[in-house]
C-alpha positions in Angstrom: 0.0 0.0 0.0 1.4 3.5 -0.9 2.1 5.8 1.6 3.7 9.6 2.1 6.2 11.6 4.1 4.5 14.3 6.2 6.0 17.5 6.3 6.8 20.0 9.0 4.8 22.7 8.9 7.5 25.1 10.1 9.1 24.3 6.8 6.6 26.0 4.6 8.1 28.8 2.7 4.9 31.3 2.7 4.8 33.6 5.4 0.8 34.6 5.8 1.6 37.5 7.4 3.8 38.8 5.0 1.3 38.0 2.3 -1.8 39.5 4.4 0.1 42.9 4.3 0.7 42.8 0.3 -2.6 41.2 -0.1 -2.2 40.7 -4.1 -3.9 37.4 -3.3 -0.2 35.2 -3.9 1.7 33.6 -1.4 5.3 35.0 -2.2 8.1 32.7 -1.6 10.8 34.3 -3.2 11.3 38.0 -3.9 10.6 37.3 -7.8 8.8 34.4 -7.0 5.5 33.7 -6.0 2.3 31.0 -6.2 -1.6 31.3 -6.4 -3.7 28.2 -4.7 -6.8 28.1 -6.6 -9.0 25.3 -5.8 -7.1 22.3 -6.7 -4.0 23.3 -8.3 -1.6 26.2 -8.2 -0.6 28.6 -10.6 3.1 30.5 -10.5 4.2 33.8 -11.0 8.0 34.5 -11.8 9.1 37.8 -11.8 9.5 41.3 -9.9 6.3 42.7 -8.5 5.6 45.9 -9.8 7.3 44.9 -13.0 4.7 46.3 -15.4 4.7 46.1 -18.9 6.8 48.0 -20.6 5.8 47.0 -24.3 2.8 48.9 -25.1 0.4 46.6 -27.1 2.7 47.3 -30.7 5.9 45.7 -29.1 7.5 42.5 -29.0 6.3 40.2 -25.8 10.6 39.9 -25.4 10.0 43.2 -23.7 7.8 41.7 -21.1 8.9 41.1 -17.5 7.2 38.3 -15.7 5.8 34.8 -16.8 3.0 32.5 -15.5 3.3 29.0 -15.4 0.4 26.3 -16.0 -3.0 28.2 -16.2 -4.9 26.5 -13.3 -8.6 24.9 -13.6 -11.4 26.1 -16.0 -13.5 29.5 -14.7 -10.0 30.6 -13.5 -8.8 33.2 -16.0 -10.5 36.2 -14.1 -8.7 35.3 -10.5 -5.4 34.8 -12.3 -5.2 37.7 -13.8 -6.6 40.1 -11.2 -3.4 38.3 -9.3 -1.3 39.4 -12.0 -2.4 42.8 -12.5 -2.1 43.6 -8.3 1.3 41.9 -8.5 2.7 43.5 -11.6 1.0 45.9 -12.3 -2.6 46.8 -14.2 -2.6 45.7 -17.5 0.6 44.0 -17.5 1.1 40.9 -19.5 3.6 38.2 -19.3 6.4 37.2 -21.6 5.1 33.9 -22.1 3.0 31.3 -20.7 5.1 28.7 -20.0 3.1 24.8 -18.9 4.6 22.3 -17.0 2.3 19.8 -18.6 -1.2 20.0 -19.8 -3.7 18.3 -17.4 -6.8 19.7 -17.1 -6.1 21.2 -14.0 -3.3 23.1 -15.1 -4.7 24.6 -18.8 -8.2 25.3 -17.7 -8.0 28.7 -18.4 -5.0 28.5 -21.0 -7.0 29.3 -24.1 -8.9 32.6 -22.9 -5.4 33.7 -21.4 -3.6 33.2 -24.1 -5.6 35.3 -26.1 -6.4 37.6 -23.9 -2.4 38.8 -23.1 -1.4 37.8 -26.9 1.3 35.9 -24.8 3.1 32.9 -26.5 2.9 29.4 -25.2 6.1 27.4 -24.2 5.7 23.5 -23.6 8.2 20.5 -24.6 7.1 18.7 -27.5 6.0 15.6 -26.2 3.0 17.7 -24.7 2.5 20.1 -28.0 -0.4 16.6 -29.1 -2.6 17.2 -26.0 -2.3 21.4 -26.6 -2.8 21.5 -30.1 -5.8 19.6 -30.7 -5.1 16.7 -31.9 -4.6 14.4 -29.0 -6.1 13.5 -25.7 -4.3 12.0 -22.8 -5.1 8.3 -21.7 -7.9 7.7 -19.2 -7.4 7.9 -15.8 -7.3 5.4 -13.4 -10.0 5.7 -10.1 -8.7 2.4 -9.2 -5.8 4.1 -7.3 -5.1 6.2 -4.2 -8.5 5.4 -2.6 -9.7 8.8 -2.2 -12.7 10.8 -3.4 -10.2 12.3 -5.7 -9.4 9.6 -7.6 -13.0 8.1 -7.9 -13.9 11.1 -9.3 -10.9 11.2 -11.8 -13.3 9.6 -15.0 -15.0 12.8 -14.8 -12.3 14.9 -15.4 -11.7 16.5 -19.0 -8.9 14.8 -21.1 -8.7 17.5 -23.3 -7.2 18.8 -25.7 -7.3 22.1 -25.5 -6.0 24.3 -28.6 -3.5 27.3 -28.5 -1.8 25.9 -31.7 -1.1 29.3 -33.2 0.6 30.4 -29.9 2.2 27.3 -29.5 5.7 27.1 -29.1 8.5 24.3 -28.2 10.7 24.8 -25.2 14.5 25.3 -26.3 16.6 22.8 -27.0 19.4 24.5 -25.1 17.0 24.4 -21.8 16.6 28.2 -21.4 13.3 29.0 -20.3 11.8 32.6 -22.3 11.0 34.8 -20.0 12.7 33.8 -17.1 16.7 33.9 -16.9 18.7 32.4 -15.0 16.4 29.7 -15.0 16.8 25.9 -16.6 13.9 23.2 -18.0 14.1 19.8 -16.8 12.4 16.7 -19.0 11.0 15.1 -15.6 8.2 12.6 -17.5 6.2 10.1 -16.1 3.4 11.9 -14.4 3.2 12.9 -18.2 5.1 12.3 -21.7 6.0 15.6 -21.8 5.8 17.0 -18.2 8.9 19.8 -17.2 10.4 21.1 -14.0 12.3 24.4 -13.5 15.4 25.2 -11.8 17.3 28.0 -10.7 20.9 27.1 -9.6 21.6 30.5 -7.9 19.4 29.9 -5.2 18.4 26.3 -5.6 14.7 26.8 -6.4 12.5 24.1 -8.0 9.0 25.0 -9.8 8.2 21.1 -9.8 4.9 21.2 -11.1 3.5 17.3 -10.7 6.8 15.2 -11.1 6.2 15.2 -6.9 4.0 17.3 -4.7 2.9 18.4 -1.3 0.2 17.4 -0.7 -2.1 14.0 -0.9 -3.9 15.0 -4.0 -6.1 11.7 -4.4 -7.8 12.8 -0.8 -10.8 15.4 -1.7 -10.0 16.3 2.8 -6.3 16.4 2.2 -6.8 18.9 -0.6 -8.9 20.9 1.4 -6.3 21.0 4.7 -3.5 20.9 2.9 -1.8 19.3 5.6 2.1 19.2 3.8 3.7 15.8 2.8 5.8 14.3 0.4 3.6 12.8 -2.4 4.7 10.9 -5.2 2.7 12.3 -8.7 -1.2 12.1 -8.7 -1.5 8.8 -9.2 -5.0 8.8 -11.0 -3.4 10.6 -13.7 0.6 9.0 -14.3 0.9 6.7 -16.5 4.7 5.8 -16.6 6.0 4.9 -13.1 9.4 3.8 -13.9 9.7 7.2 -15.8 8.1 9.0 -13.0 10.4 7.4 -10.6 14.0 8.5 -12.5 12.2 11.7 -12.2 12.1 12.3 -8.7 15.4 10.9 -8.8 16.7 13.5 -10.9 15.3 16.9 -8.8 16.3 15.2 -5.1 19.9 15.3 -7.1 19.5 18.5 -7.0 19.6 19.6 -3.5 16.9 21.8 -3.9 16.4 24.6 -1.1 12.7 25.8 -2.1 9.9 23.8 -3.8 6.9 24.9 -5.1 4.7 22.1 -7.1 1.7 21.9 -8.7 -0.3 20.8 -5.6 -0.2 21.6 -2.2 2.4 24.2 -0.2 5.7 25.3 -1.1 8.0 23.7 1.2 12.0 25.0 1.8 14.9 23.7 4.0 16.3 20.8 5.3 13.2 18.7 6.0 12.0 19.3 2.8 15.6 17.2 1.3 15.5 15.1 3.3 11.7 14.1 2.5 12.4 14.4 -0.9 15.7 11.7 -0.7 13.5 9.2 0.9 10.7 9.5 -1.6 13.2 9.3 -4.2 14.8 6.1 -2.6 12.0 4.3 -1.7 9.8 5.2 -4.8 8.2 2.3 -5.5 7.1 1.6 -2.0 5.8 5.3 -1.1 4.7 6.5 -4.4 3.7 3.4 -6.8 0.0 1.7 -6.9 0.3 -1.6 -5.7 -2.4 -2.8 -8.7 -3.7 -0.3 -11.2 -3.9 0.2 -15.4 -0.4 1.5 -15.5 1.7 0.1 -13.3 2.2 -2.6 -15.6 0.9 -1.3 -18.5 2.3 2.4 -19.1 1.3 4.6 -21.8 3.5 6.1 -23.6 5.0 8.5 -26.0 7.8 5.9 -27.8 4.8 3.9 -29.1 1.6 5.8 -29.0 -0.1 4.5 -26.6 0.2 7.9 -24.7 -2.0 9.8 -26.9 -5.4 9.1 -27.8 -8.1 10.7 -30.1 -9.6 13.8 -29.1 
């Protein structure tokens, strides 16, 4: 039976009263760095606040100063951008949209932000199929995590959503647009073409869902979000070796600051240490004991990772 890491609280890297006084309805982490919970899933802001836009709507988007990455559930465009325009400024619009990976919980509101910013899109190319149109992903799995969460999970749109004229590839030479001094990571498994982001100078780690912090299968641990060490969503990966040389990968790392796709950012030594054991003993903390793709995973080499729309 899977089972997680919990997580000292005192490691959490928000500071409520800090974000309470700027109350731009973000939990800051890092002075260019900061993250929206909203529902579900959260949503992340690089860049300085007050950074504006100093483009003017006839200028290149290179001119831009901040980026947003994923684009949180559907019926969340309005609360991510009011975030944006108290953070950066009003009417400012980002460099890019840049997506970990394209589950429905993190392009909900892709399309109508897209268009509304004229921002580009950035994804690696395994994940261009499920954000151009032409591919779903593979069903999930309810059998697994034995929460509400995952019951639910056959309900949950498989997409694909379209923003094929804004679409763009992540650079081969792992530069992220928008954001310098930052680094993509392939880290797939949770998805064929699912990305993390690292900055060396300071050890941060957008991790999006190649791990999180929370038990995202519970619909009560959402809710709390009591932090722990969680594997990927397990309704929703379907390569677990992959996933597993993933987590490997970032606990290489030695990241100081986290902040994933679900649950609370997390920084310090706990956090590590966490992070090492999940990486260790992945297959007993993170991986289904039964379930459609332990044994079976879908993915991108053959096809079976992308379905028809």
């Amino acid at each position: 039976m899977a089972r997680q890491i919990p997580l000292d609280s005192a490691g959490r890297a928000d500071d409520p009263e800090r974000d309470r006084a700027r109350d731009d309805g973000t939990h800051e982490i890092a002075p260019d760095l900061a993250y929206r919970r909203l529902a579900i899933v959260n949503v992340v802001f690089v860049g300085a606040p007050g950074a504006g836009d100093r483009t003017g709507s006839d200028r290149p988007n290179s001119d831009r100063q901040w980026v947003l990455i994923d684009a949180g559930v559907m019926g969340t465009a309005g609360l991510i951008a009011k975030a944006a325009a108290e953070r950066f400024g009003p009417d400012s619009r980002p460099a890019a949209i840049v997506m970990t990976h394209g589950h429905f919980d993190h392009v909900g509101a892709l399309e109508e932000l897209a268009e509304r910013w004229d921002a580009p899109v950035y994804a690696h190319g395994l994940e261009h199929p499920y954000l151009d149109g032409s591919a779903s992903y593979p069903p999930p799995d309810p059998s697994v995590g034995g929460g509400l969460m995952s019951l639910m999970a056959p309900l949950y749109p498989r997409g694909p959503v379209n923003v094929g004229g804004r679409l763009r590839r992540l650079p081969e030479d792992g530069s992220v647009p928008g954001m310098p001094g930052w680094r993509w990571l392939a880290t797939p498994g949770h998805s064929p073409g699912h990305v993390s982001f690292w900055r060396a100078a300071d050890r941060s780690l957008i991790a999006g869902d190649a791990f999180i912090t929370t038990r995202q299968e519970s619909a009560y641990a959402v809710a709390v979000q009591d932090p722990e060490m969680h594997g990927p969503p397990m309704y929703y990966t379907t390569d677990w070796q992959k996933a597993r040389d993933s987590v490997v990968l970032l606990a290489g790392l030695e990241p100081d600051l986290v902040v994933t796709g679900h649950g609370p950012a997390m920084r310090g030594s706990g956090m590590r240490t966490a992070l090492h054991e999940l990486a260790r003993d992945f297959d007993r903390i993170a991986v289904p004991d039964h379930g459609t793709y332990v044994d079976a995973p879908a993915r991108a080499e053959d096809g079976s990772a992308y379905r028809p729309p």
